[in-house]
C-alpha positions as CSV (number, residue, x, y, z in Angstrom):
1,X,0.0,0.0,0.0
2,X,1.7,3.4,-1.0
3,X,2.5,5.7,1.8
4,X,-0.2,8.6,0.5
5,X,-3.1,5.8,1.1
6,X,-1.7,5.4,5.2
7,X,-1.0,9.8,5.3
8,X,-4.9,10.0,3.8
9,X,-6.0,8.6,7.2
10,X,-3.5,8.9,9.5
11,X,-5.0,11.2,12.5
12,X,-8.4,11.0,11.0
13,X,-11.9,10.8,13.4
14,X,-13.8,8.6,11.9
15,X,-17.4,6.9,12.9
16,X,-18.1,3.5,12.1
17,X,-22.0,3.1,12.1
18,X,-22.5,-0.4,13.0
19,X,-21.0,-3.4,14.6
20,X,-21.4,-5.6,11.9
21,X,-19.5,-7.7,9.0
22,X,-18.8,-5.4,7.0
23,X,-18.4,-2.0,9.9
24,X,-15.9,-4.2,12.0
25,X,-13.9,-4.2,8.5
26,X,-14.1,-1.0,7.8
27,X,-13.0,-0.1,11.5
28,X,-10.2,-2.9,11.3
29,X,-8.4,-1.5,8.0
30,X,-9.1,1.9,8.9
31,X,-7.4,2.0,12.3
32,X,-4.8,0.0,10.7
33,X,-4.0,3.1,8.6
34,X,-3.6,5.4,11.9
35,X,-7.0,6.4,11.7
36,X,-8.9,6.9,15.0
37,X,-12.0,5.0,15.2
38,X,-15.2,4.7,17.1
39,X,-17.6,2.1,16.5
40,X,-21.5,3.0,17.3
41,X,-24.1,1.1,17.8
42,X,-27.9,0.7,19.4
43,X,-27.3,-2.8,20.7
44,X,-25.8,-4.0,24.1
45,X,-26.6,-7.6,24.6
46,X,-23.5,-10.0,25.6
47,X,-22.6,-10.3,21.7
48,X,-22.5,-7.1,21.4
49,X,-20.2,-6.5,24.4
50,X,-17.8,-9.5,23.1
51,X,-17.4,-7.8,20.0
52,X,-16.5,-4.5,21.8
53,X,-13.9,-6.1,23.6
54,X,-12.2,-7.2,20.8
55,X,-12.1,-4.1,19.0
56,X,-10.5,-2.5,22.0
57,X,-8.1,-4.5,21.4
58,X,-7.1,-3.0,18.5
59,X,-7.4,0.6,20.1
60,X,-10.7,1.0,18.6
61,X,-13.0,2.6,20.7
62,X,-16.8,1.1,20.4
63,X,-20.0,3.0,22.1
64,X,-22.9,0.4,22.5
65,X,-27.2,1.7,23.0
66,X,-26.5,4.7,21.1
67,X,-26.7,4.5,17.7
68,X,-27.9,8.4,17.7
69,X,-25.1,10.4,18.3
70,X,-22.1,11.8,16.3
71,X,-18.9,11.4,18.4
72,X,-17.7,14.8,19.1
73,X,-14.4,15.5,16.9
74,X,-15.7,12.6,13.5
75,X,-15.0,14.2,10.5
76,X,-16.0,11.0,8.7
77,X,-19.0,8.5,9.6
78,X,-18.5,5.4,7.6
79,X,-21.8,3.5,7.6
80,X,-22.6,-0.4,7.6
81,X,-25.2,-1.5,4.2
82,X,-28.4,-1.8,6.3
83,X,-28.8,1.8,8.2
84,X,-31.2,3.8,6.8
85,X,-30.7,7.3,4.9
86,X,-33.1,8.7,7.4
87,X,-30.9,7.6,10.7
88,X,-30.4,10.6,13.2
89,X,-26.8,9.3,13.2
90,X,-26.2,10.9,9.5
91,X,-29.0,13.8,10.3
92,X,-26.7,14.9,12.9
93,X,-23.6,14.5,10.5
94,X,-25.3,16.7,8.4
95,X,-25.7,19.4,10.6
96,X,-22.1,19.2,11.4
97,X,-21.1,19.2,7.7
98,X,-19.5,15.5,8.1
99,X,-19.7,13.4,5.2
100,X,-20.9,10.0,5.2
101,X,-20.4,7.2,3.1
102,X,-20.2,3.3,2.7
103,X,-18.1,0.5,3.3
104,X,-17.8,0.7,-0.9
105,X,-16.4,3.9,-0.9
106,X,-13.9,3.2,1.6
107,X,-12.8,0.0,-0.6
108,X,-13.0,2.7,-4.2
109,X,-10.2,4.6,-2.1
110,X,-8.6,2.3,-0.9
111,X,-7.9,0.7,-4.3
112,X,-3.8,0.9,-4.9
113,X,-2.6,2.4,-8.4
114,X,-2.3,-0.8,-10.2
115,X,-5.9,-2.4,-8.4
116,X,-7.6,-5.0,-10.6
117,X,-10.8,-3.3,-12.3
118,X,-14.5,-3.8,-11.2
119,X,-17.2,-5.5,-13.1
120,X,-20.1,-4.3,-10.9
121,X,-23.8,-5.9,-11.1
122,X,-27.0,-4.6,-9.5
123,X,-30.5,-4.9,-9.9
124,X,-33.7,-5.9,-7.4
125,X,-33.1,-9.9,-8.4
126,X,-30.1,-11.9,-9.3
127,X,-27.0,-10.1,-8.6
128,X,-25.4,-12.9,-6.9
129,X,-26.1,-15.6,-9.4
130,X,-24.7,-13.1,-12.1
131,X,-21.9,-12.0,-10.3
132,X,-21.0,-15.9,-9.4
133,X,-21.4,-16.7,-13.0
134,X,-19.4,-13.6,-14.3
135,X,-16.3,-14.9,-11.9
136,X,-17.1,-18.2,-13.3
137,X,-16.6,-17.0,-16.8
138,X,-13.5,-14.6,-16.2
139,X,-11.7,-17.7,-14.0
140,X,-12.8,-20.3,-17.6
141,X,-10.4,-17.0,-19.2
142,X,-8.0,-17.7,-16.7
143,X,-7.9,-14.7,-15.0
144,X,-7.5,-13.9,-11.3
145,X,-10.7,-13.3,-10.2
146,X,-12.9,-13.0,-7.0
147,X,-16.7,-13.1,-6.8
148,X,-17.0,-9.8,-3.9
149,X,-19.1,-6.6,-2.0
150,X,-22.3,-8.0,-1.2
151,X,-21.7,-11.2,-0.9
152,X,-19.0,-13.3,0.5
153,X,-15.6,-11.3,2.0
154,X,-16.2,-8.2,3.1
155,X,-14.7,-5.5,-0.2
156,X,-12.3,-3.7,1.9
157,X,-11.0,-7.0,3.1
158,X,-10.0,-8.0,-0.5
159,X,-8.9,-4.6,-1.5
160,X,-6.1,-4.5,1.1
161,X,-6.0,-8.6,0.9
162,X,-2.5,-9.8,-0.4
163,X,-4.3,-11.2,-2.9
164,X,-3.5,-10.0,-6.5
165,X,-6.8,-9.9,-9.2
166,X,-6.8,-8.8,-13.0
167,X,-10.6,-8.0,-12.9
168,X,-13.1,-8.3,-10.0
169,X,-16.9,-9.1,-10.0
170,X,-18.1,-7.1,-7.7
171,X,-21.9,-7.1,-6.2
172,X,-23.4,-4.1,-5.1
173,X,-27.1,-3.6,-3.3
174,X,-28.8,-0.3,-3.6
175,X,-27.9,0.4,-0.2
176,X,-24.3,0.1,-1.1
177,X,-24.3,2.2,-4.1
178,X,-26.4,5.2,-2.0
179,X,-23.1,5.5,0.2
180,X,-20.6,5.3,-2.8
181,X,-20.1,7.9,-4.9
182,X,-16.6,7.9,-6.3
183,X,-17.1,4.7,-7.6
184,X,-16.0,4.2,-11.0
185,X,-16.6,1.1,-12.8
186,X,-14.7,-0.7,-15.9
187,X,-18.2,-1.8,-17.0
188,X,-21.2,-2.6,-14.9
189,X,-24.8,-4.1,-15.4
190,X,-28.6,-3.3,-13.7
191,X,-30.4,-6.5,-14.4
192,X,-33.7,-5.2,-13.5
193,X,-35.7,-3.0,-11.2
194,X,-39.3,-3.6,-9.4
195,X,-39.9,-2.3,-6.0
196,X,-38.0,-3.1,-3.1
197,X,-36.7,-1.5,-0.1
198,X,-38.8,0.6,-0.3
199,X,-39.0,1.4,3.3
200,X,-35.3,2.2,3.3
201,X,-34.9,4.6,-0.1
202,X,-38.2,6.3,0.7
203,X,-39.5,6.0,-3.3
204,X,-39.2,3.7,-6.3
205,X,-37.7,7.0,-8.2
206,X,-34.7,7.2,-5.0
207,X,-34.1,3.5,-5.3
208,X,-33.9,3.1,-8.9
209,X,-31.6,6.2,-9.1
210,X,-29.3,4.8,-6.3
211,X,-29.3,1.6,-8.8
212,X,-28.6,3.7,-11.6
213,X,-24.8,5.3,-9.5
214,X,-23.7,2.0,-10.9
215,X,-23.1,3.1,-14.4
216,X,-21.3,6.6,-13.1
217,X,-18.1,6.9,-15.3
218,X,-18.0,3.2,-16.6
219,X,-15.5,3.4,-19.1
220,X,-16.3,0.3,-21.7
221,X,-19.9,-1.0,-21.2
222,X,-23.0,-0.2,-19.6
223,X,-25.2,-3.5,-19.5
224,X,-29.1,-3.1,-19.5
225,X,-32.4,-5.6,-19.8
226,X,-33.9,-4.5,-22.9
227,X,-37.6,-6.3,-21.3
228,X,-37.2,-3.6,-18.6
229,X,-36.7,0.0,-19.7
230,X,-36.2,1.5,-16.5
231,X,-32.8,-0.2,-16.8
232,X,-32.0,1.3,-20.3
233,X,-33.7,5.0,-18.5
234,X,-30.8,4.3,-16.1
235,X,-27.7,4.6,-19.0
236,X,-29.2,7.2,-20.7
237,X,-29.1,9.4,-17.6
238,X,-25.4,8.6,-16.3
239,X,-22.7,10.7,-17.3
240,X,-20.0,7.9,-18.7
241,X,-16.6,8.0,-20.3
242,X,-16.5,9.0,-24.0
243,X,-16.8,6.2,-25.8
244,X,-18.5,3.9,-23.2
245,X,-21.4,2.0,-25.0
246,X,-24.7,0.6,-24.0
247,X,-25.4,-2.7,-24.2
248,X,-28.4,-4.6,-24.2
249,X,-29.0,-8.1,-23.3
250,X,-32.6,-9.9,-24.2
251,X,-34.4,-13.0,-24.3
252,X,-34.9,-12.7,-27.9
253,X,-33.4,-12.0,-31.2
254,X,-30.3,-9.6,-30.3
255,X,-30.6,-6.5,-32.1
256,X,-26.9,-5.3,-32.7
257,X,-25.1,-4.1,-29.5
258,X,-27.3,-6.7,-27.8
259,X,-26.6,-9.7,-26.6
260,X,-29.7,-12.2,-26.6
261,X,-30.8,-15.9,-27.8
262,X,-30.9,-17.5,-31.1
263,X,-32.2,-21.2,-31.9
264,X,-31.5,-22.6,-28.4
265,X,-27.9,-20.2,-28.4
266,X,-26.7,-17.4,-26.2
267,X,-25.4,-15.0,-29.1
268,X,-23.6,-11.9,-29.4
269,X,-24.2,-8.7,-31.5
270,X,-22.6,-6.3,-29.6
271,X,-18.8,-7.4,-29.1
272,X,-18.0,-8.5,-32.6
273,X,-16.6,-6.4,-35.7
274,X,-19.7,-6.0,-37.9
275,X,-22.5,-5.5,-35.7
276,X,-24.9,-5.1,-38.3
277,X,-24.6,-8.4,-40.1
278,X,-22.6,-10.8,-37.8
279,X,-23.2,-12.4,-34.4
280,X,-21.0,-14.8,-32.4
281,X,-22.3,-17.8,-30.6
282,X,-21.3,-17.9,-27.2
283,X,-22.8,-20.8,-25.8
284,X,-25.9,-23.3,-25.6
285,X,-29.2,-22.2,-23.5
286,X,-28.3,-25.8,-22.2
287,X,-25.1,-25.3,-20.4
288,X,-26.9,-22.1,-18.6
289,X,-27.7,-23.8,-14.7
290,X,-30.6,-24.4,-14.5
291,X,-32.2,-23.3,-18.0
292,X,-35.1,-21.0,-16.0
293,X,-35.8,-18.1,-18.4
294,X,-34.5,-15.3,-15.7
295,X,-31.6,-17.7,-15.1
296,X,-30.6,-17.2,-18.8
297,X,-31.3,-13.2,-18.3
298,X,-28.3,-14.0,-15.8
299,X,-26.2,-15.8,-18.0
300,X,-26.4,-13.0,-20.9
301,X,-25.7,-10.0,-18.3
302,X,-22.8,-12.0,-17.3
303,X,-21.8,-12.9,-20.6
304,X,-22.0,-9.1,-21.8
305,X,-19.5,-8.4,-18.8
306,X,-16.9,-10.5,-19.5
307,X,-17.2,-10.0,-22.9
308,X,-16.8,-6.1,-22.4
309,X,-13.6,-6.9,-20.8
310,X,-12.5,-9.1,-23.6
311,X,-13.4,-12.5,-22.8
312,X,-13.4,-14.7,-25.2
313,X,-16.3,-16.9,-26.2
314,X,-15.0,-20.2,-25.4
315,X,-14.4,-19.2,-22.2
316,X,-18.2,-18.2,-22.0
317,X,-19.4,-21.1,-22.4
318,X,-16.8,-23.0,-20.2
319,X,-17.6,-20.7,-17.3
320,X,-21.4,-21.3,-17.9
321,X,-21.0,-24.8,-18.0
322,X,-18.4,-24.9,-14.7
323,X,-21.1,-22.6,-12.7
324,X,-23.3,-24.4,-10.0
325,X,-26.1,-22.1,-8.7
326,X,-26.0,-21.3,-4.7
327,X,-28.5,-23.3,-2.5
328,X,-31.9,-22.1,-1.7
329,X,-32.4,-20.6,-6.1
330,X,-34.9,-22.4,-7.4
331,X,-32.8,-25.7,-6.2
332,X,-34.7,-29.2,-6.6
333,X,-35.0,-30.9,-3.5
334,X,-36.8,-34.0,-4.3
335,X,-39.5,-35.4,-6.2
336,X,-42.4,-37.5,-3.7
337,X,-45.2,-39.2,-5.0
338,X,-44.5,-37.6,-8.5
339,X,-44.9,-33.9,-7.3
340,X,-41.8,-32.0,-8.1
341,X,-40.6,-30.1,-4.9
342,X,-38.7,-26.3,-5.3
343,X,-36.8,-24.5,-2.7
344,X,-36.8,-20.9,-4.2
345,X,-36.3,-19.6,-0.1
346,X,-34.1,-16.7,-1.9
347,X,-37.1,-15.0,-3.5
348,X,-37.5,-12.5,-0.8
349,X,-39.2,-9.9,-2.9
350,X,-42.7,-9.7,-5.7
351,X,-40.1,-9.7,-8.6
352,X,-38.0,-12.4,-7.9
353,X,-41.1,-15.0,-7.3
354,X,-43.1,-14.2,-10.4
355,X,-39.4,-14.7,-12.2
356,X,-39.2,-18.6,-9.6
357,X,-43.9,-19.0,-10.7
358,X,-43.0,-18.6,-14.3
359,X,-40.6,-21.3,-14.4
360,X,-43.3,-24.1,-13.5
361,X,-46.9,-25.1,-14.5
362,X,-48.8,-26.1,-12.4
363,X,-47.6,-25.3,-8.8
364,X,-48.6,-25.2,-5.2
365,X,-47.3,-22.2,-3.9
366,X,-45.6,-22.0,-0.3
367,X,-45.4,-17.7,0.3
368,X,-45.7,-15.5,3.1
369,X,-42.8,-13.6,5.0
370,X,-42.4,-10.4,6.0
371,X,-43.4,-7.9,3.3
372,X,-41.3,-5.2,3.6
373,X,-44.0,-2.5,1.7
374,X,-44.3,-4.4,-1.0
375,X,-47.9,-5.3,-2.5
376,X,-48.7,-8.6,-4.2
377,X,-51.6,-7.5,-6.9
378,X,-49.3,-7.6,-10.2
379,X,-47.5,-10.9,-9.0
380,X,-51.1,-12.9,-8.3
381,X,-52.3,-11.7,-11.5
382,X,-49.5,-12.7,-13.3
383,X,-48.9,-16.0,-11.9
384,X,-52.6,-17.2,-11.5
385,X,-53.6,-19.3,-14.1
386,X,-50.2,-21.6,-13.1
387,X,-51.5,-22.3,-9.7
388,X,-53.2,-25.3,-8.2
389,X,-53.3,-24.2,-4.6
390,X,-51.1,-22.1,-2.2
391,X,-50.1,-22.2,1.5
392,X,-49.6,-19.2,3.4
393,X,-47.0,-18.3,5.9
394,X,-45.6,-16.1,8.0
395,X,-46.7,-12.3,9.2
396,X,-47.8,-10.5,6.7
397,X,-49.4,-13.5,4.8
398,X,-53.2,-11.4,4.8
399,X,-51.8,-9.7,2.0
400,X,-51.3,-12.3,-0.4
401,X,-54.2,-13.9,0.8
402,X,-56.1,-10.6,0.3
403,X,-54.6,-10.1,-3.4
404,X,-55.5,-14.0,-4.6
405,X,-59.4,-13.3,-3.1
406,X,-59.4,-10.1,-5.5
407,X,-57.5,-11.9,-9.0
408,X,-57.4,-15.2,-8.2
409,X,-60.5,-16.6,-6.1
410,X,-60.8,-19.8,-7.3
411,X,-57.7,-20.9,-6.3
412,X,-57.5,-22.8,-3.0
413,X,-55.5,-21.5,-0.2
414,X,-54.6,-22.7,3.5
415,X,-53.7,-19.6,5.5
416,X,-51.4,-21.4,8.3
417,X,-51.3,-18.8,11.9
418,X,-48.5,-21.0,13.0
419,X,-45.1,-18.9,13.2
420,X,-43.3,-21.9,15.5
421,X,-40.6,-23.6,14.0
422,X,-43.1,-26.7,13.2
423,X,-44.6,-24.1,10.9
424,X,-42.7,-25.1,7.7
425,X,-43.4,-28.5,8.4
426,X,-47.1,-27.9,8.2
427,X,-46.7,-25.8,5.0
428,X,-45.4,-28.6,3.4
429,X,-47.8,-31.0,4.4
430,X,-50.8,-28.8,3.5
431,X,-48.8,-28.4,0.1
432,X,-48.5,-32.1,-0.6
433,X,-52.1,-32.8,-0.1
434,X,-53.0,-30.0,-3.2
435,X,-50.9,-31.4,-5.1
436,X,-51.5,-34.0,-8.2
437,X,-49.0,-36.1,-9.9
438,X,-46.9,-34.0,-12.6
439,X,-47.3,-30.6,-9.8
440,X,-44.8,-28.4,-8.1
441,X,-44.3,-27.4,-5.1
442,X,-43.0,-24.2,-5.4
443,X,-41.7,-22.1,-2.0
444,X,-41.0,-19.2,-3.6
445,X,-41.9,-16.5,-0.7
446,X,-42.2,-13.3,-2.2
447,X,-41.2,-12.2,1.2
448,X,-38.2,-11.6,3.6
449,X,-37.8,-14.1,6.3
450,X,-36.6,-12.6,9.8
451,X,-40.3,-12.9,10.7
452,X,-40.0,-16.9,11.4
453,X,-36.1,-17.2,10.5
454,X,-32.5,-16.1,11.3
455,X,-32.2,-15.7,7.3
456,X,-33.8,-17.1,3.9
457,X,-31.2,-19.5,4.3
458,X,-32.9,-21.5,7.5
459,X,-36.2,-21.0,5.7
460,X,-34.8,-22.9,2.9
461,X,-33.0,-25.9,5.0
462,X,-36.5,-26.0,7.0
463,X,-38.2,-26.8,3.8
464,X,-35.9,-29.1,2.3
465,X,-36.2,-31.0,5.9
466,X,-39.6,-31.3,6.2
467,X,-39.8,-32.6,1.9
468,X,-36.9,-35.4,3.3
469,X,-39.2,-36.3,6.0
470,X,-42.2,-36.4,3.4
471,X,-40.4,-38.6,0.9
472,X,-39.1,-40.7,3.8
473,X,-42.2,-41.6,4.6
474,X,-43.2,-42.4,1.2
475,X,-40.1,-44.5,0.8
């Protein structure tokens, strides 16, 4: 690290909002670079405390059951994904003319001369898989590579890892790219945007323009969904590098500078020398895991990526091939009495479960969760005619319910009170008497979890437990 990085911070008060992943990071590499830090936050429970102590240990001071105040003397607050624009924290940081910004930003400055470019993805659903894939591809190429940010080891970690990288794939939430706004990207992609976090950004317009920071100065290529024109909105509005190109991917016939599907192949109009009359295959919609029609979306956005940076289309088709999709995304748990069952525990939101509901015909739909603003009309309508029942869980299940009475009223549904952990169990049971030979069973939430579970993770091992205890007893 060159000595004008460790002289930026040296002497430097800076607040770390929140005693999490990615603020005890931040507050790690910062006070390793002379910086003196305090830590804030609201909690104060024994884990808390434990995590305190070791900070002090690193002459990092940490103030826990105040997550209000601004340190007297910060001339920085560095805040943690998950705390709210609205926070008094920042309103008070405000007032005192103190900037405040993400655990992004610190990594964007952090960043030596020679640092490895970023290929950044956002978008409401499928950033991970896309980002995962992309890495798959650019390793295939045989370049250094890390799948990073908002998933896996924390960014600031890697940037001042030992580590060297030729390119990264970098994930970035909405949340991350409010607080980050020197970042610059090589080339970067919005997959799509419905509403979410709403609660947090305030308005669909806030969110999608926090999205739409990711194409800010991108340099080769700025990848958007031609099916969803607030994404192509989003390029049109960012100020870029000359000579920085949009680049579109679809389902369909690519138009040039698209990248989209051809007679079962993933094709490419975009990086090749005549885009008018030629297009280069990249790979078949066979070797995309598993062949789900947003799953594909994923695959061309990841494609476009790598092939902005120069991939080349073997390698494509070898990373595609190479890639195995996390658990809990529209992974097959089993099949029991010949019902097809679905653990889709990572569609949190409206958008991703209409993507999970249009994959299958017909289903029995497990969904409930906590709802986090959204409203379920446009995703019942949409998915109706596909289902054969569904099974409601979880706190704010009365919506969904209330949205299938008004569009879809025939369909049958169990509304299940239960919240205990049994509760999953009992979905599952309800859902395997609905369904009929040649059905699936489709948990696909629609929700976020922290209602019943620690994480959509749990909800998704407590499904795939109670469909082994199903299919044990019909061993």
């Amino acid at each position: 690290m060159g000595s004008r990085q460790v002289s930026d911070w040296q002497g430097r008060n800076v607040t770390v909002a929140g005693l999490g992943v990615s603020g005890i990071s931040a507050a790690r590499a910062l006070a390793g670079l002379g910086a003196k830090v305090t830590v804030v936050d609201g909690g104060s429970g024994e884990a808390h405390a434990a995590r305190a102590a070791e900070m002090a240990q690193l002459g990092i001071a940490v103030r826990l059951g105040d997550a209000e105040t601004l340190p007297a003397g910060t001339d920085l607050v560095v805040t943690s994904p998950g705390w709210k624009p609205s926070s008094p924290l920042f309103a008070a940081a405000a007032a005192a003319g103190v900037d405040v910004v993400g655990d992004v930003e610190i990594a964007w400055r952090l960043r030596g001369p020679e640092a490895a470019p970023w290929l950044a993805i956002t978008g409401t659903n499928g950033k991970t898989t896309t980002t995962r894939m992309l890495a798959s591809i650019l390793t295939a190429a045989g370049l250094r590579t890390a799948a990073i940010g908002n998933i896996g080891t924390p960014i600031v970690d890697v940037v001042l890892g030992d580590e060297q990288y030729d390119v990264l794939a970098v994930e970035l939430s909405s949340y991350q790219l409010h607080w980050a706004p020197s970042l610059r990207a090589h080339s970067a992609a919005v997959l799509n945007l419905a509403p979410d976090h709403l609660d947090w950004h305030g308005s669909m317009a806030a969110y999608a323009a926090d999205k739409g920071r990711i194409y800010e100065g991108n340099t080769v290529a700025c990848v958007y969904n031609v099916a969803d024109p607030a994404t192509e909105e989003l390029v049109r509005a960012a100020d870029v590098e000359e000579g920085c190109r949009a680049v579109g991917f679809t389902l369909g016939t690519p138009a040039p500078s698209q990248l989209g599907i051809v007679e079962g192949l993933l094709v490419d109009r975009a990086f090749v020398v005549d885009r008018q009359k030629q297009a280069q295959e990249l790979a078949e919609v066979a070797d995309v895991n598993p062949p789900a029609p947003h799953n594909i979306a994923n695959a061309l956005a990841a494609a476009a990526l790598a092939r902005a940076f120069g991939v080349e289309p073997a390698a494509v088709r070898d990373g595609l091939r190479a890639f195995r999709p996390d658990p809990h995304r529209i992974e097959h748990v089993a099949d029991v009495a010949g019902v097809a069952y679905i653990d889709d525990s990572k569609a949190t939101n409206t958008h991703a479960a209409e993507a999970s509901l249009a994959a299958y015909e017909p289903i029995v739909w497990i969904a409930g969760g906590l709802a986090k603003g959204a409203t379920f009309d446009e995703l019942v309508t949409a998915s109706a005619k596909r289902l054969r029942g569904v099974v409601l869980i979880g706190a704010d299940r009365a919506l969904i319910r209330e949205a299938l009475a008004r569009h879809a009223p025939e369909v049958p549904v169990v509304d299940l009170e239960r919240t205990d952990t049994g509760a999953m169990s009992a979905a599952v049971r309800e859902a395997a008497s609905l369904a009929r030979p040649g059905d699936t069973v489709l948990l696909a939430p629609a929700c976020a979890s922290m209602d019943m579970f620690t994480n959509y993770n749990k909800r998704g091992e407590a499904f795939a437990e109670a469909v082994r205890a199903l299919a044990d007893e019909h061993a």
